[in-house]
Backbone as ProteinMPNN parsed JSONL, in Angstrom:
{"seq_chain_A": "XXXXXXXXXXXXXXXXXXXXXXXXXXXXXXXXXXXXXXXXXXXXXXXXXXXXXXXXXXXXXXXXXXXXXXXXXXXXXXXXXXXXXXXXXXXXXXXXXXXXXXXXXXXXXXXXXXXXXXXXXXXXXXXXXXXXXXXXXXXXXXXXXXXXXXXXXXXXXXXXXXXXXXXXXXXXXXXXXXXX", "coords_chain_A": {"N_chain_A": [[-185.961, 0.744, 22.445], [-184.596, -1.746, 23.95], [-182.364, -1.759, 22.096], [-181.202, 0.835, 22.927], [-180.372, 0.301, 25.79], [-179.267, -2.059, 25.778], [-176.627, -0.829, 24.206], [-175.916, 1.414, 25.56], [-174.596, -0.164, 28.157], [-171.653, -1.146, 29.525], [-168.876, -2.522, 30.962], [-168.065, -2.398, 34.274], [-165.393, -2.449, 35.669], [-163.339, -2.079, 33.191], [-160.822, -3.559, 33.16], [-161.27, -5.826, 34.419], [-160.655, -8.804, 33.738], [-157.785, -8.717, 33.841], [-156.813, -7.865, 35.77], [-156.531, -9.746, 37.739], [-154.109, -11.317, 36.44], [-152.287, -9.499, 36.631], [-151.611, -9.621, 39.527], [-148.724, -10.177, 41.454], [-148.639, -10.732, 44.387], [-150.178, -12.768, 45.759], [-150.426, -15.518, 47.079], [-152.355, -18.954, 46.026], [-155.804, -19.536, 45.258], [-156.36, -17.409, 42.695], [-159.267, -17.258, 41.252], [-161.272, -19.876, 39.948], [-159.993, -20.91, 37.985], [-157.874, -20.444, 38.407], [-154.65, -20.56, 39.767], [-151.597, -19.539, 41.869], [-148.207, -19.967, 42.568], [-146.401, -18.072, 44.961], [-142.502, -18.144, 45.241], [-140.135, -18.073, 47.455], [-136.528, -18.576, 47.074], [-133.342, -19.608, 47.368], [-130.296, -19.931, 46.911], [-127.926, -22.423, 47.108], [-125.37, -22.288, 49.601], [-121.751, -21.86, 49.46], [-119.313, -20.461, 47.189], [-119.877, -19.377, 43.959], [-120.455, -18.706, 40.622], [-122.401, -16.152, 38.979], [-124.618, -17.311, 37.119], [-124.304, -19.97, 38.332], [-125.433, -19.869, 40.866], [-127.782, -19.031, 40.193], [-128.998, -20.774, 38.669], [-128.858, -22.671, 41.075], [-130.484, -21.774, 43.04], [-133.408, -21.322, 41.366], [-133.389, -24.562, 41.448], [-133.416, -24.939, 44.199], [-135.875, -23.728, 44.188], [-137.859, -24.651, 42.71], [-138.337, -27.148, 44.408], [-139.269, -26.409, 46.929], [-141.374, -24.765, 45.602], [-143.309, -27.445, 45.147], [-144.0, -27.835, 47.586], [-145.199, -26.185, 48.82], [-147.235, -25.745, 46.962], [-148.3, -28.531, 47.671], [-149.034, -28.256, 49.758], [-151.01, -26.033, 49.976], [-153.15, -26.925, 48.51], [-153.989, -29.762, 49.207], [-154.598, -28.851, 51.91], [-156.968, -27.219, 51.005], [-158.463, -29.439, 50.046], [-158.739, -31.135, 52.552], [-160.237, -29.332, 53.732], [-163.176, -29.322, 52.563], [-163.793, -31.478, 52.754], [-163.799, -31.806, 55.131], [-165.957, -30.149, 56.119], [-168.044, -31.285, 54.771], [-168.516, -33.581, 55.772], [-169.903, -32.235, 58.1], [-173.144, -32.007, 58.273], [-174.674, -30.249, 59.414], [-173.52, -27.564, 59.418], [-173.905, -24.992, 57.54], [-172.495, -23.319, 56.701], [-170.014, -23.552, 56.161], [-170.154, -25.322, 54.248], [-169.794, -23.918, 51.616], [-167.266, -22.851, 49.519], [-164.591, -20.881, 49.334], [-163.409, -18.957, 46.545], [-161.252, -16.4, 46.005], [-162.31, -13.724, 43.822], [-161.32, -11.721, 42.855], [-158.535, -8.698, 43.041], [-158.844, -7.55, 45.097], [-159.431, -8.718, 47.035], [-157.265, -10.251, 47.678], [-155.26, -8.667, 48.624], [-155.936, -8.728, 51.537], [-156.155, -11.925, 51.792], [-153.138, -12.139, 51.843], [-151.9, -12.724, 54.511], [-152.371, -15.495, 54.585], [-150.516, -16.725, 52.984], [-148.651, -16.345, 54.773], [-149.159, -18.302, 56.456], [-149.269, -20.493, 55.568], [-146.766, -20.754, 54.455], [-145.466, -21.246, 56.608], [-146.091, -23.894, 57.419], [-144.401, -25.227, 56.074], [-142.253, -26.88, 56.977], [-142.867, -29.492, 57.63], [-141.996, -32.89, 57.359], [-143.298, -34.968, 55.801], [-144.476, -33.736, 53.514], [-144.434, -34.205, 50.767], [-145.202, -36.619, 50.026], [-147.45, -37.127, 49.309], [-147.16, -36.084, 46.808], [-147.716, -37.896, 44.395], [-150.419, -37.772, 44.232], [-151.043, -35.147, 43.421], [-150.095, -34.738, 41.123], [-150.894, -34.278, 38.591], [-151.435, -31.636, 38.986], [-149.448, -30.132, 39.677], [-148.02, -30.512, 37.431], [-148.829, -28.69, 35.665], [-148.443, -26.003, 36.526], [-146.574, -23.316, 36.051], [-143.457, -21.593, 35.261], [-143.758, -18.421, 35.82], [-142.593, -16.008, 36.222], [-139.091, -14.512, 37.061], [-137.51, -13.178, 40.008], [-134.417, -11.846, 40.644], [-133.684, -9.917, 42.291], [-133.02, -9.049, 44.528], [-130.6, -10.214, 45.971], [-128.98, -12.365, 48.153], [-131.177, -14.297, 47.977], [-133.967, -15.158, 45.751], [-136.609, -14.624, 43.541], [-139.824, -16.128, 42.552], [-142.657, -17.016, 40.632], [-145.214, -19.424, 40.381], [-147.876, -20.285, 37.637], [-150.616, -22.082, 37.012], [-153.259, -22.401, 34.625], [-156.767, -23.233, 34.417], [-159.54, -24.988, 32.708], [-161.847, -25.126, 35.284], [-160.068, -25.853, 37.106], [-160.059, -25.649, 40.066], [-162.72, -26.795, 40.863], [-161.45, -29.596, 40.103], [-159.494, -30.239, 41.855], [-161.115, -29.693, 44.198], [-162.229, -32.87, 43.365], [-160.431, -34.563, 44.15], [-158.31, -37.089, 45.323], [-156.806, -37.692, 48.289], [-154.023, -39.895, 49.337], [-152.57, -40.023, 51.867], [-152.558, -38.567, 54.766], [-150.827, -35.964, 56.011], [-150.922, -33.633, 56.839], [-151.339, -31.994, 60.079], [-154.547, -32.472, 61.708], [-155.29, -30.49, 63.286], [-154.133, -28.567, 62.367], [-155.483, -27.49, 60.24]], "CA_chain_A": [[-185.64, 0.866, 23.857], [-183.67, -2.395, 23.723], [-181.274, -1.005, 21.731], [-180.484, 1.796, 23.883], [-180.171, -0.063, 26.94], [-177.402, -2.818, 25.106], [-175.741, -0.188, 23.502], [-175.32, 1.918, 26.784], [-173.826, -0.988, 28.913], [-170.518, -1.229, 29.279], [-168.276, -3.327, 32.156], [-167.9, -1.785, 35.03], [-164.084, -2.359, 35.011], [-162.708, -2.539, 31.542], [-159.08, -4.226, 32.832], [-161.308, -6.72, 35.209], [-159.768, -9.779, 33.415], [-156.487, -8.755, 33.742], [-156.369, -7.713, 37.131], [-155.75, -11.346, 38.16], [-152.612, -11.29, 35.859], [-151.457, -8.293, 37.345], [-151.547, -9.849, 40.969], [-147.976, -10.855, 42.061], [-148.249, -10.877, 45.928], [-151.207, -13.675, 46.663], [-150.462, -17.371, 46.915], [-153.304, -19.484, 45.77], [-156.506, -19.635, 43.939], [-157.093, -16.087, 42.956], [-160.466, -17.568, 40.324], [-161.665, -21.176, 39.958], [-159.567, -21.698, 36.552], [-156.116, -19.733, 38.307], [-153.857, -20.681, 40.857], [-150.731, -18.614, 41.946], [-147.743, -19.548, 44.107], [-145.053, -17.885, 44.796], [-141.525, -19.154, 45.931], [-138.711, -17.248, 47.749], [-135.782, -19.087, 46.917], [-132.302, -19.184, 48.38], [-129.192, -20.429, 46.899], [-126.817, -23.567, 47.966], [-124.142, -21.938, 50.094], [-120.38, -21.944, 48.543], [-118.529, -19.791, 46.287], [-120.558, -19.235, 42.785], [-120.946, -17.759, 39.666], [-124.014, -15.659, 39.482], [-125.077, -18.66, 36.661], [-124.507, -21.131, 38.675], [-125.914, -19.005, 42.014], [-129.361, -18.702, 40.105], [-129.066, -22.003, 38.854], [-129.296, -23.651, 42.299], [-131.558, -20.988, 43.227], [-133.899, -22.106, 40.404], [-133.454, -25.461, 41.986], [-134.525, -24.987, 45.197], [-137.582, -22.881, 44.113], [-138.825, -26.131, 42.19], [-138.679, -28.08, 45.535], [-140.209, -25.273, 47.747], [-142.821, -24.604, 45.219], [-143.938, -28.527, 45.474], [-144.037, -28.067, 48.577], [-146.167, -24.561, 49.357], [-148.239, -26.182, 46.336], [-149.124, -29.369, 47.911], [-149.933, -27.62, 51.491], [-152.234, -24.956, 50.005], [-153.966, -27.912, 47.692], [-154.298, -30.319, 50.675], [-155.872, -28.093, 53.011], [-158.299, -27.027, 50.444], [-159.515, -30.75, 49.448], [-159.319, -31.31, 53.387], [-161.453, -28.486, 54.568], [-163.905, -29.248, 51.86], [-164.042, -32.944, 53.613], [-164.727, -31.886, 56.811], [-167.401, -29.526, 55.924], [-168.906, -32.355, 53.596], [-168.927, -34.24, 56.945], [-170.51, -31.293, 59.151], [-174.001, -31.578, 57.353], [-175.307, -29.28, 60.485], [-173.095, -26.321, 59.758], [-173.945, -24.981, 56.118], [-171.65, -21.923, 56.198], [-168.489, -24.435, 56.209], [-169.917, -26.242, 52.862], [-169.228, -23.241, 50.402], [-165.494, -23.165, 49.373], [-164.421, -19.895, 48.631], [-162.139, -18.389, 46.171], [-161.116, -14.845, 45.651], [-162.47, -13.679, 43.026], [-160.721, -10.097, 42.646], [-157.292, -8.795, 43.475], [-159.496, -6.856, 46.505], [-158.965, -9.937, 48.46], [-155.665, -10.542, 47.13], [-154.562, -8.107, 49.928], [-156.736, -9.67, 52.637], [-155.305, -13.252, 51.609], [-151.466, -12.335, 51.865], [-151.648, -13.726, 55.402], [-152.813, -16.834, 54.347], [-149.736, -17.13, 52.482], [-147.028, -16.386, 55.261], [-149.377, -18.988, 56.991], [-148.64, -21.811, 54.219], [-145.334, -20.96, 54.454], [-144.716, -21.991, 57.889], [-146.692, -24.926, 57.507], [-143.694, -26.193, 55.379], [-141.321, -27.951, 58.039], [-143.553, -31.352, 57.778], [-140.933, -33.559, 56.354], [-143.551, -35.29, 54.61], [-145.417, -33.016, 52.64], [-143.771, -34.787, 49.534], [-145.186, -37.864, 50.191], [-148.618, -36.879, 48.509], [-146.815, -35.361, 45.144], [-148.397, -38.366, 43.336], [-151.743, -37.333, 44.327], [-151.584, -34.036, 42.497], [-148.915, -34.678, 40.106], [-151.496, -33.421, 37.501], [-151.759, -30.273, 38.992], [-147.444, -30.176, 39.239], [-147.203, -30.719, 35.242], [-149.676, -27.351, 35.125], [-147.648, -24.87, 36.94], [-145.477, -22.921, 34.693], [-142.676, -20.23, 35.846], [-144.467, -16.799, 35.124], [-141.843, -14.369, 36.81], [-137.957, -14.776, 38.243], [-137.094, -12.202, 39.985], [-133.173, -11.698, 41.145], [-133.099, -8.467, 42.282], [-132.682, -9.045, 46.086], [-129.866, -11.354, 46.499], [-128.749, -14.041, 47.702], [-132.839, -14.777, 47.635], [-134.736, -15.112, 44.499], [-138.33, -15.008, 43.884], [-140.636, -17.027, 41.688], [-144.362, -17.148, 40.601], [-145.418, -20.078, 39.042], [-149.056, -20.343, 37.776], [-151.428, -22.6, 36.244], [-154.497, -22.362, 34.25], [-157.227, -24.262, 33.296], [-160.881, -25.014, 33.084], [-162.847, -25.631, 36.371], [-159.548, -26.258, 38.216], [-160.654, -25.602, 41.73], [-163.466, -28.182, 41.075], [-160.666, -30.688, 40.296], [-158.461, -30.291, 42.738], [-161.929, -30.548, 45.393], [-162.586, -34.282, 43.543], [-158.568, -35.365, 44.329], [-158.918, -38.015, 46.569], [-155.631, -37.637, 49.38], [-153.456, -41.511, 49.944], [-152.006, -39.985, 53.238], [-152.514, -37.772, 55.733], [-149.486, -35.482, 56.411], [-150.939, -31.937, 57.717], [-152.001, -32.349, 61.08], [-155.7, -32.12, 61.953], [-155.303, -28.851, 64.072], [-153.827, -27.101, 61.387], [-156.667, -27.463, 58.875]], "C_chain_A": [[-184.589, -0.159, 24.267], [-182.575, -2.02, 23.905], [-180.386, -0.379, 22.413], [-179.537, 1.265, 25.008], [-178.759, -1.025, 26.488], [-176.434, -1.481, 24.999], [-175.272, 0.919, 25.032], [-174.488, 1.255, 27.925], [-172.833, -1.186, 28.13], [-169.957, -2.07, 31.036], [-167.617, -1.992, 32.739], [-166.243, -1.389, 35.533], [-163.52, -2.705, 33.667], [-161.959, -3.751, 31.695], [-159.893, -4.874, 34.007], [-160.714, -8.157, 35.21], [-158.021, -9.471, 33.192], [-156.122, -8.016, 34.787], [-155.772, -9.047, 37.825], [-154.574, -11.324, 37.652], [-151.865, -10.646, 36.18], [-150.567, -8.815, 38.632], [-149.588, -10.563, 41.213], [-147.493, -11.034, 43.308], [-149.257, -12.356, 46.722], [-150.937, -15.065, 46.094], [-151.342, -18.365, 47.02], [-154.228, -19.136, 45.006], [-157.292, -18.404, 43.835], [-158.694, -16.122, 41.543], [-160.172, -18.903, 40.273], [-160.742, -21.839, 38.891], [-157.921, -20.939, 36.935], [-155.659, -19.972, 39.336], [-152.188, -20.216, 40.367], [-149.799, -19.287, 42.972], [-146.062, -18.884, 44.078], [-144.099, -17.92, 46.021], [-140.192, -17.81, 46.082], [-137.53, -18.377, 48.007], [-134.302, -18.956, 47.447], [-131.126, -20.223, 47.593], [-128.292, -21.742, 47.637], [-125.596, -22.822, 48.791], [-122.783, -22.104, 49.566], [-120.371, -20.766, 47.866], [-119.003, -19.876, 44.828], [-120.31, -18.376, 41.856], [-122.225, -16.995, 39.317], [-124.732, -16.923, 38.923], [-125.265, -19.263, 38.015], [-125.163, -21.269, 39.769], [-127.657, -19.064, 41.55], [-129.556, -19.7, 39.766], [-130.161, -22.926, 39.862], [-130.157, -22.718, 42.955], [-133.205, -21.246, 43.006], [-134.248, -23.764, 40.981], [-134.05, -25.933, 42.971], [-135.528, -24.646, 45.057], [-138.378, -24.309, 43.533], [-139.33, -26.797, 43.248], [-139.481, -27.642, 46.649], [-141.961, -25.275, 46.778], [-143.798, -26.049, 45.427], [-144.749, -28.639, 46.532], [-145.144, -26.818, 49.03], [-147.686, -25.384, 48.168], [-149.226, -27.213, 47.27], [-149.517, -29.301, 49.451], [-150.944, -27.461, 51.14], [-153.488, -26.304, 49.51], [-154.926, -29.136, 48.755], [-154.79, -29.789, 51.56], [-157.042, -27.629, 52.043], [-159.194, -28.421, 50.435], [-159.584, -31.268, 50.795], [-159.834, -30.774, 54.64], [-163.019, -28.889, 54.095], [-164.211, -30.855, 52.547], [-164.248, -32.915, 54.968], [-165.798, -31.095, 56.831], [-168.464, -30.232, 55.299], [-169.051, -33.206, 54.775], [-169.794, -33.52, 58.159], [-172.008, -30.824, 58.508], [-174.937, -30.262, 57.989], [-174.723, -27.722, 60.275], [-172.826, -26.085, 58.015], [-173.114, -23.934, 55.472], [-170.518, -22.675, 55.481], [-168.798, -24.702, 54.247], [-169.224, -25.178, 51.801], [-167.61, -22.923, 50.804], [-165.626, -21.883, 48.702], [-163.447, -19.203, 48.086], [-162.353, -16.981, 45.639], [-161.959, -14.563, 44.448], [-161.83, -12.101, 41.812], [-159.231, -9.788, 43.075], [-157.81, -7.93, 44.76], [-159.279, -7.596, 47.756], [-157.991, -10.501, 48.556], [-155.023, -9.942, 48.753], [-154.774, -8.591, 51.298], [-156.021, -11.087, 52.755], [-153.837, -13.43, 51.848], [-151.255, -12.771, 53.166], [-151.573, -14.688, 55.259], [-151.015, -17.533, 53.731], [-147.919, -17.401, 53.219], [-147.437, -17.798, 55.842], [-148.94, -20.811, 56.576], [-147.104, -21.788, 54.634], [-144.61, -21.456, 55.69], [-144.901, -23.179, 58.067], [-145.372, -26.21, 56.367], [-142.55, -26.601, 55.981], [-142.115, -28.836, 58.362], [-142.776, -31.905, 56.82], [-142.23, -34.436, 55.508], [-144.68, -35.056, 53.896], [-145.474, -33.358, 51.297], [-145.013, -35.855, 49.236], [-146.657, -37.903, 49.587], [-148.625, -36.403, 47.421], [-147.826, -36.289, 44.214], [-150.087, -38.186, 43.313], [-152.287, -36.158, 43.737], [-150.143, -33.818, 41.407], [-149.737, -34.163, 38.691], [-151.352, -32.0, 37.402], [-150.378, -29.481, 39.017], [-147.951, -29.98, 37.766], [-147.908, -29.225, 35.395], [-148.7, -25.843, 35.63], [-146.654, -24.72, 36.051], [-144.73, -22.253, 35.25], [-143.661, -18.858, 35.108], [-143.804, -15.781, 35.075], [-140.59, -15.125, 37.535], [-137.741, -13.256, 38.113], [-134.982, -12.407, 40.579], [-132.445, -10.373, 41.967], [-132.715, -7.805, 44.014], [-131.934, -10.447, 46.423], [-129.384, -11.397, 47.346], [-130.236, -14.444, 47.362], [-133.057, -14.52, 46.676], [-135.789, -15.19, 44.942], [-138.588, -15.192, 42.509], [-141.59, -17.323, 41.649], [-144.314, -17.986, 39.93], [-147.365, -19.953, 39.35], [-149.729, -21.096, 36.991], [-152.81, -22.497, 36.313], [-155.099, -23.446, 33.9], [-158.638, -24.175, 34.034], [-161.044, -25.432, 34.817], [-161.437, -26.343, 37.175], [-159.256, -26.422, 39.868], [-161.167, -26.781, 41.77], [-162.842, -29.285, 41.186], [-159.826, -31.246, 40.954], [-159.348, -30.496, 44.073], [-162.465, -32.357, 44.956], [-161.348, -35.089, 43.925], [-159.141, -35.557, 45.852], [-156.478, -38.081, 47.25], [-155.851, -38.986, 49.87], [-153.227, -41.381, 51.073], [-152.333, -38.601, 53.707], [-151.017, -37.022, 56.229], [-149.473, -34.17, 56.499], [-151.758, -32.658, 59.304], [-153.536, -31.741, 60.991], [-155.666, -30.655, 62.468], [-154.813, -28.068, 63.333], [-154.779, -27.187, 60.075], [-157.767, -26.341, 59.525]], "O_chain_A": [[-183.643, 0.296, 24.909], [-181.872, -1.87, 24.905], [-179.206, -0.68, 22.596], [-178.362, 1.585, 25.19], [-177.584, -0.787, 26.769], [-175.539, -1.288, 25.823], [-174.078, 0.975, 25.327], [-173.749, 1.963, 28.61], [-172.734, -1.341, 26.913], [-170.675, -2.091, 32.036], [-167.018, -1.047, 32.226], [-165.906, -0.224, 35.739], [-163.352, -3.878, 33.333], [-162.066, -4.739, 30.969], [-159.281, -4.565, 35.029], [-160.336, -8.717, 36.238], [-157.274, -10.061, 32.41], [-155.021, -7.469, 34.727], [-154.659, -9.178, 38.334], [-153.713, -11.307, 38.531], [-150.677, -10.965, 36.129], [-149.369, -8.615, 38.835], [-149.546, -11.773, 40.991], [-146.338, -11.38, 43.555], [-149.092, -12.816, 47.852], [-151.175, -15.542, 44.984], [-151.32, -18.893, 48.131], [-153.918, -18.461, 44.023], [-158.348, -18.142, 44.412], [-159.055, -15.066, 41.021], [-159.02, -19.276, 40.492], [-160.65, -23.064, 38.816], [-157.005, -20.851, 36.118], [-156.375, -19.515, 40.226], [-151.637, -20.348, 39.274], [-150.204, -19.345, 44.133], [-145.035, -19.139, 43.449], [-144.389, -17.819, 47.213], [-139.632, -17.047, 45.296], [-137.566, -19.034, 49.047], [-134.157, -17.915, 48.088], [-131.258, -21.421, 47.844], [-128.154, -21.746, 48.86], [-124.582, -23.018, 48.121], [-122.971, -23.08, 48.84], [-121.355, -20.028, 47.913], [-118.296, -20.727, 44.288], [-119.936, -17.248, 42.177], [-123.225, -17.676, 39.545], [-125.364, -17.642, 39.697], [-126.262, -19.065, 38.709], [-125.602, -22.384, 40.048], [-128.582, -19.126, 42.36], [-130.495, -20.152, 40.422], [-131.263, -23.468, 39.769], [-130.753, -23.412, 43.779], [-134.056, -21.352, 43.889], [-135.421, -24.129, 40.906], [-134.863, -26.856, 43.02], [-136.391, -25.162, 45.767], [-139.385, -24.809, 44.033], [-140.522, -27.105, 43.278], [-140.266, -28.381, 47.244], [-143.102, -25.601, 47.103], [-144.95, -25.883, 45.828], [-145.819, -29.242, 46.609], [-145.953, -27.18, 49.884], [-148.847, -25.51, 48.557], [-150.399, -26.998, 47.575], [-150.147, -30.118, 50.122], [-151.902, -28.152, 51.485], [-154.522, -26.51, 50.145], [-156.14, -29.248, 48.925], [-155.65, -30.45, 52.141], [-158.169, -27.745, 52.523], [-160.382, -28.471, 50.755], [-160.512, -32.077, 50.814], [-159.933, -31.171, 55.801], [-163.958, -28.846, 54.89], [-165.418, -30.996, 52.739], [-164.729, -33.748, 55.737], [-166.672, -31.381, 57.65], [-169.631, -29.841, 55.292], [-170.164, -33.722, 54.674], [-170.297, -34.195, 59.057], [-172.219, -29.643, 58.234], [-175.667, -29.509, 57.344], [-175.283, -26.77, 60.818], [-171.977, -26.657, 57.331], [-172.985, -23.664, 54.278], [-170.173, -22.4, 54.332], [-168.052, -24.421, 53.309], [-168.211, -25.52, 51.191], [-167.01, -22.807, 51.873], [-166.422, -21.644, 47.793], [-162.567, -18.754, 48.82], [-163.322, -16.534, 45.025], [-162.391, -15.641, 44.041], [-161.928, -11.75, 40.636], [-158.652, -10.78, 43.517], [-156.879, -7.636, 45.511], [-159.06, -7.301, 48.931], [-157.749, -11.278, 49.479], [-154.52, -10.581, 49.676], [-153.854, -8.818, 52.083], [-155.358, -11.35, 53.758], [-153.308, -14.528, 52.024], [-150.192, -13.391, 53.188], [-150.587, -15.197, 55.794], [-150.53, -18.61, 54.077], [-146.87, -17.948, 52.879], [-146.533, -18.632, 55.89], [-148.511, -21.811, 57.153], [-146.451, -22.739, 55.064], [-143.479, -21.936, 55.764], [-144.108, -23.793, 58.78], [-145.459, -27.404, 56.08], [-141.636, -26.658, 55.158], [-142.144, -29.08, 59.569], [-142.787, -31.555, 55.639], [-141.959, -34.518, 54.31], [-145.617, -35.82, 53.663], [-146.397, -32.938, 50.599], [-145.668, -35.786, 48.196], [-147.002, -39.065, 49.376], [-149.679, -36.178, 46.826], [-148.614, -35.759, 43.43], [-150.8, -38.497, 42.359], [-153.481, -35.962, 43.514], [-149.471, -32.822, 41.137], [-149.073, -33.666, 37.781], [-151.209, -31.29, 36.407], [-150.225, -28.387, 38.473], [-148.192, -28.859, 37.317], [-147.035, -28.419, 35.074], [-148.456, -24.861, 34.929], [-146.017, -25.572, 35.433], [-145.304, -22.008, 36.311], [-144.04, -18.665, 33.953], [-143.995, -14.811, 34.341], [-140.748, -16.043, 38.34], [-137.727, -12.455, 37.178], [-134.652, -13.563, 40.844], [-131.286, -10.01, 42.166], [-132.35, -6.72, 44.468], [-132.42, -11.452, 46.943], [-129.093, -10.266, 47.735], [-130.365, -14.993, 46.268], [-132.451, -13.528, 46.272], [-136.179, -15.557, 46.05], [-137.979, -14.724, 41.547], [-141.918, -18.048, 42.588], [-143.651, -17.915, 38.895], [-148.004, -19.724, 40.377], [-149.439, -20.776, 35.839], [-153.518, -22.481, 37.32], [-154.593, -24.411, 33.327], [-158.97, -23.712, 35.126], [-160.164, -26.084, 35.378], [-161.665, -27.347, 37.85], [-158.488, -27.101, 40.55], [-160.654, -27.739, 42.348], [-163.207, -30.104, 42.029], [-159.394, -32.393, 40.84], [-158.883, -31.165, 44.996], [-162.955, -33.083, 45.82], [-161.418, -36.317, 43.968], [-159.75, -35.001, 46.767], [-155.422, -38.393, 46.701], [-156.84, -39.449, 50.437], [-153.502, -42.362, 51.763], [-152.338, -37.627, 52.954], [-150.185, -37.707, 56.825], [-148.466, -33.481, 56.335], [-152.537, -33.605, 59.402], [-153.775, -30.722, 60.343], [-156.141, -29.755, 61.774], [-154.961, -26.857, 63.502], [-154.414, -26.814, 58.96], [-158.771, -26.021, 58.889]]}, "name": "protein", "num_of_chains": 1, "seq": "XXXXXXXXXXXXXXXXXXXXXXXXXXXXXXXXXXXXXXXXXXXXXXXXXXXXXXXXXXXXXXXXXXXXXXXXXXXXXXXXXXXXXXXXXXXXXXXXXXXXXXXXXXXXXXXXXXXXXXXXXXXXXXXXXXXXXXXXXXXXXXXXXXXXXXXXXXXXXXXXXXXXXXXXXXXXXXXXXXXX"}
């Protein structure tokens, strides 16, 4: 009877681990061990060669992505600190990350929302606070195919990286309170 019962189960989606890989529209942590962001990039102004056009393209996306990175990262480790201070309100404590590309679609607000949140000149100014989680991001995807703009996913993996990114202890303050 065992038997049967093993041998008849099967996963309910086959391609469930590789739906996450699929995803290229949601910016942030679409599973505890994956974070996603992606960067619309924009050229230096002047007279170029396409090279040298994707180049500085390329260029800016590095400095943007820092920057969309260490928003999304920073509001996670200080939501998770004010709910760790609100011992009265127990909904707040759980931290929740996608776990499907189902909420992928749901989440793409979140991401224009990040993106506005990046005119704080010093959003920088906390790089050394997750400069671990910098070295991890990789390029995954350039696209070029709507110019002058580029676009760019970078993504890094790794064990239990959610968890590590809620023990990163933040030197400065540089999102305002009201936008957390």
């Amino acid at each position: 009877m065992c038997t049967f019962f093993l041998g008849s189960c099967y996963p309910a989606d086959p391609n469930y681990k590789l739906k996450p890989l699929q995803n290229t529209e949601y910016t942030g942590f679409i599973s505890r061990n994956f974070f996603q962001v992606i960067v619309i990039g924009t050229p230096e102004p002047g007279e170029k060669t396409l090279l040298q056009e994707r180049a500085s393209c390329h260029k800016n996306a590095l400095k943007e992505r820092d920057k969309l990175t260490l928003i999304h990262l920073k509001k996670i480790v200080q939501s998770q600190k004010k709910a760790s201070l609100n011992p009265n309100n127990p909904s707040e404590k759980k931290s929740k990350v996608p776990d499907s590309t189902k909420e992928s679609k749901d989440n793409s607000k979140k991401e224009i929302a990040t993106k506005s949140l990046s005119h704080f000149p010093n959003i920088l100014l906390n790089r050394g606070d997750f400069d671990w989680f910098l070295g991890k991001l990789q390029l995954h995807m350039e696209d070029y195919s709507k110019l002058p703009k580029c676009r760019f996913i970078f993504r890094a993996f790794g064990k239990n990286l959610y968890k590590q990114v809620l023990q990163s202890h933040i030197t400065k303050q540089t999102i305002p309170k009201n936008e957390i």
